[in-house]
C-alpha positions in Angstrom: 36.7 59.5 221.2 37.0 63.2 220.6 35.4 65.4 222.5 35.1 68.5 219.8 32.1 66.0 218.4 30.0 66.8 221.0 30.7 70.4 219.7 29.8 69.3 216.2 26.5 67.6 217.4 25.1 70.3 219.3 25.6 72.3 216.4 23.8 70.2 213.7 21.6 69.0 216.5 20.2 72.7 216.9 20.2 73.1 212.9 18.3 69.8 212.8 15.6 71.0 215.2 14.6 74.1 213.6 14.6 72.6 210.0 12.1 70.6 212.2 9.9 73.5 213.4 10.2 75.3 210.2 8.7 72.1 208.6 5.9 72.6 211.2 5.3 76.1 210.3 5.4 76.1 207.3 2.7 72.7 207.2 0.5 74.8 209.2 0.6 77.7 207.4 0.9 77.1 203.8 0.5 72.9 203.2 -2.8 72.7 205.9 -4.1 76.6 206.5 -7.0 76.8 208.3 -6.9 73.3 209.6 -6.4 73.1 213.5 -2.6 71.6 213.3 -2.6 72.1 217.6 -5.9 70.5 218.3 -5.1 67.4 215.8 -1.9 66.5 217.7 -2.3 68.1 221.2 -6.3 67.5 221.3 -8.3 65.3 223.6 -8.3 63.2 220.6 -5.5 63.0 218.6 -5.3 62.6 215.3 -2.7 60.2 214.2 -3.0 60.4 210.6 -2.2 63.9 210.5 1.1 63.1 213.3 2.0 60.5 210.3 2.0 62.9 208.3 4.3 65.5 209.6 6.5 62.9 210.9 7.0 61.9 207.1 8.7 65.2 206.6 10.5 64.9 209.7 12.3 61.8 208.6 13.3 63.1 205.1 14.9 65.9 207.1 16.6 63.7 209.7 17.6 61.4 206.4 18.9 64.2 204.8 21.0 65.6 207.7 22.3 62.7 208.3 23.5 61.9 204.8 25.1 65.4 205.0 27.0 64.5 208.1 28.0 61.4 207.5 29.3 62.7 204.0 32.6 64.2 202.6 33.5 67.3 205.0 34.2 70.7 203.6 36.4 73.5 204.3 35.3 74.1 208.2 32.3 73.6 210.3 31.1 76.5 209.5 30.7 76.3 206.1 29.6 72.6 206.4 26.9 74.1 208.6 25.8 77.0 205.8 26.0 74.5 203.1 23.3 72.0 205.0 21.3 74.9 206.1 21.0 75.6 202.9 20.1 71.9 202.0 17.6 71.6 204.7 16.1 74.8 203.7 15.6 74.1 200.0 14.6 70.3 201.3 11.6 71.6 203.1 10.5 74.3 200.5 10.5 70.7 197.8 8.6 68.8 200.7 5.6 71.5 200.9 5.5 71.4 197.0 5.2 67.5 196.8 2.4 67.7 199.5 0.6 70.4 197.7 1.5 68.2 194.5 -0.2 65.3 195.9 -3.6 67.2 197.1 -3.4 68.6 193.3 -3.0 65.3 191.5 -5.8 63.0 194.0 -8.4 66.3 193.1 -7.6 65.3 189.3 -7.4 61.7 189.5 -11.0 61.6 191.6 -12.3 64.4 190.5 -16.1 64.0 192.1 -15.4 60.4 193.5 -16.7 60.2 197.4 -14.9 57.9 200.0 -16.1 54.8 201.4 -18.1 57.4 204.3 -19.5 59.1 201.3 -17.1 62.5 201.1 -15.4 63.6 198.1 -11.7 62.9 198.1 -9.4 65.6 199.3 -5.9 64.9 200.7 -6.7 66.9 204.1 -10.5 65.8 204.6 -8.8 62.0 204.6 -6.1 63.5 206.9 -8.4 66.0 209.8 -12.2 64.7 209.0 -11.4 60.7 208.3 -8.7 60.4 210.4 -7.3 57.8 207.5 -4.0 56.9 208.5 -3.4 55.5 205.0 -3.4 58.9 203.5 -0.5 60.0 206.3 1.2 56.6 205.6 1.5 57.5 201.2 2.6 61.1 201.8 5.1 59.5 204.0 6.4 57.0 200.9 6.6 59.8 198.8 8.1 62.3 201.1 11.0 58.9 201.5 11.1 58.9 197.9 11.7 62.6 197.3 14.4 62.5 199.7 15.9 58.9 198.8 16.1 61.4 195.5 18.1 64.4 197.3 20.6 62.1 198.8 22.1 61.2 195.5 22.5 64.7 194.5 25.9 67.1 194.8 25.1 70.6 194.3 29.0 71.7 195.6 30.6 69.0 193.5 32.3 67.6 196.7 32.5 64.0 194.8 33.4 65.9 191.5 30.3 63.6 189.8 27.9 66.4 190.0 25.6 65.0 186.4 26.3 61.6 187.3 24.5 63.2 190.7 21.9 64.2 189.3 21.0 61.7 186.8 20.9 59.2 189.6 18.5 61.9 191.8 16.4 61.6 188.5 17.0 58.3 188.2 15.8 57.1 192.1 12.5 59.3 191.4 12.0 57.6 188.2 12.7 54.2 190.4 9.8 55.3 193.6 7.2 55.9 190.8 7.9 52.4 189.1 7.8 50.7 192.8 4.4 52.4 193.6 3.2 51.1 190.3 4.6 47.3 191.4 3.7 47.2 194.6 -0.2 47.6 193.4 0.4 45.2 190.6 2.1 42.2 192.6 0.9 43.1 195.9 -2.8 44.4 195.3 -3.2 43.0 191.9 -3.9 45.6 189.7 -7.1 46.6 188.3 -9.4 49.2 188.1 -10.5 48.8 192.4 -7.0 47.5 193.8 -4.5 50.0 193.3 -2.5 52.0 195.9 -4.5 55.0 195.8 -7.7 53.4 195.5 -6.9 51.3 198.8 -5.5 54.7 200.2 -8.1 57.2 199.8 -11.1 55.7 198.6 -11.1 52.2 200.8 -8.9 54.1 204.0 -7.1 51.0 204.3 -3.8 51.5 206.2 -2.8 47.9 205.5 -2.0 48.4 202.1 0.3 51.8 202.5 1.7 49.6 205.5 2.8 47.1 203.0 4.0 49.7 200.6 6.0 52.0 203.1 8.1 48.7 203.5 8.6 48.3 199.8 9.5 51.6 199.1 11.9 51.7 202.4 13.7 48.6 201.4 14.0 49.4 197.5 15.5 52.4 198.2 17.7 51.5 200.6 19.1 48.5 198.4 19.6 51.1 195.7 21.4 53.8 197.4 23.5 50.8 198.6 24.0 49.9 195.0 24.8 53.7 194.1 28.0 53.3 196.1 29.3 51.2 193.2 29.3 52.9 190.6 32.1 54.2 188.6 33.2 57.7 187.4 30.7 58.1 184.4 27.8 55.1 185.7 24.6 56.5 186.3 20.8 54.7 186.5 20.1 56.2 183.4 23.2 54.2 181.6 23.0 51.1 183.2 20.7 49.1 182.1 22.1 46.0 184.2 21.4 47.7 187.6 17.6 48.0 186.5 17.3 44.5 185.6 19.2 43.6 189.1 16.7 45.5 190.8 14.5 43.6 189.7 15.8 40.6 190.1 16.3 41.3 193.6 12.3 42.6 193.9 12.2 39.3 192.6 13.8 37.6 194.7 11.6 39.1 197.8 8.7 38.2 196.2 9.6 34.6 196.2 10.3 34.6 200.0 7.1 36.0 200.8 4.9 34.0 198.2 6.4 31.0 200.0 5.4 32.4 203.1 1.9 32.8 201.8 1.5 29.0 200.7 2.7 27.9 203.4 0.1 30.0 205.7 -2.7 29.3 203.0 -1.1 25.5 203.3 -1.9 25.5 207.5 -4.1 27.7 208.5 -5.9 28.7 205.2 -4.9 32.4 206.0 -4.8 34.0 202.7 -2.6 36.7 203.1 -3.8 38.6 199.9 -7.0 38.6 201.3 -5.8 40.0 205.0 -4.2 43.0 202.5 -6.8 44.0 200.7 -10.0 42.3 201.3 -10.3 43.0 205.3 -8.0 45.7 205.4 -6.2 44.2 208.3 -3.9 46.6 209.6 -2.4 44.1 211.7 -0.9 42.3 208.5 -0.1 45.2 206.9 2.1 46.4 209.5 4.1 43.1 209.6 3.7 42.8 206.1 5.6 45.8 205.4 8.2 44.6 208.0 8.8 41.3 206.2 9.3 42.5 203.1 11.8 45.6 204.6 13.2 42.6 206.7 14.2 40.9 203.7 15.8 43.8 201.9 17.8 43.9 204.9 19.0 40.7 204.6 19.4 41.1 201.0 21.7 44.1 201.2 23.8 42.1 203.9 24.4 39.2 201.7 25.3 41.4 198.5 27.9 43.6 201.1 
């Protein structure tokens, strides 16, 4: 126990907390202007998909900082400090461009398309007019995979890998898109109705982004895990065999769960599929996306 780290935690505590309110701000101002920010999350009736939202960006930046922290120190506090501010500061200005990036690409991929309540698709009608928590629950995936991204990266060269860094930054982006793309293949089966953003935006089913926040959560987290291995000179853009173990593991989780779907369809005739995507069931989707981060979990701890 030392007590100079209750020094050190007030200090990134307070640096935490206004990357925090800056992320705020600058969602108010520039990411939702002219939306009433207050009212949605202090109103008589909250809005929870636009709290999801935020709180998306708030866990990229706690992710972040605490990645920074728990990495290699630098000359002094101070400049760790500086150097995170710095990170945090750049972090938020990337978050607000992926969110704006997001609104940009659902106005080109639905162009005229109305929801299921009959209004055309726009990232902030599904967030302050729908209320659709699936639409806080995707920006949330990709604000994890942004981040997921960041983590890999050394700007300073502390580790003294800084392009093996940044391939692998590439390289975990590269990875989020791919798992967005297989979670609506093998989850939602993959066709012109049930993909991700279809179920998102169009069919306001939170169910489905449930089931993919887990899948995204737990690929990540196996292969930041798997990151730690590499030698000088590995990167995911070299290494062919940790792509095909990734998948193998994806495969691996898909196995467990598919039993667990017989074996429901088996006793109860529950058809999980059908809970995902069919009748929307929250319910499911929440523990859906539980199982399958469970699993990772268990995953990671057998391959440590």
């Amino acid at each position: 126990m030392n007590w100079t780290d209750f020094l050190t935690f007030a200090a990134y505590a307070a640096l935490g907390l206004l990357s925090l309110v800056l992320w705020w701000v600058i969602y108010d101002l520039v990411i939702t202007p002219g939306q009433p920010i207050m009212e949605a999350v202090f109103g008589r009736n909250p809005n929870l998909a636009v709290s999801l939202d935020i709180l998306g960006g708030l866990l990229a930046l706690g992710i972040l900082n605490y990645s920074i922290i728990a990495g290699p120190e630098l000359d002094s506090l101070v400049v760790d400090l500086e150097a995170t501010a710095l990170t945090l500061l750049g972090t938020i200005v990337l978050l607000a461009l992926l969110r704006l990036g997001i609104g940009a690409f659902l106005r080109m991929w639905f162009r005229e398309s109305r929801d299921a309540h009959g209004h055309i698709i726009t990232i902030n009608n599904e967030l302050f007019r729908q209320r659709n928590l699936a639409t806080g629950l995707f920006s949330t995936g990709c604000y994890l995979i942004l981040v997921a991204g960041l983590v890999e990266e050394d700007l300073l060269n502390i580790s003294e890998y800084r392009w093996e860094a940044m391939f692998n930054m590439l390289g975990v982006w590269v990875l989020g898109i791919v798992i967005l793309f297989l979670h609506s293949w093998l989850f939602l089966g993959f066709g012109g109705r049930n993909h991700i953003l279809h179920e998102c935006f169009h069919d306001n089913n939170p169910a489905a982004a449930w089931s993919m926040l887990g899948l995204v959560g737990g690929m990540l987290l196996l292969n930041n895990v798997l990151l730690d291995t590499l030698e000088s000179g590995q990167h995911m853009f070299n290494l062919w065999e940790l792509w095909a173990f990734l998948l193998a593991c994806l495969a691996s989780v898909m196995v467990a769960r598919l039993v667990l779907q017989l074996v429901l369809l088996g006793l109860s005739g529950i058809n999980l599929r059908r809970e995902l995507v069919d009748r929307d069931n929250p319910a499911w989707g929440v523990l859906d996306g539980g199982l399958i981060f469970v699993l990772f979990l268990i995953l990671i701890a057998v391959l440590r």
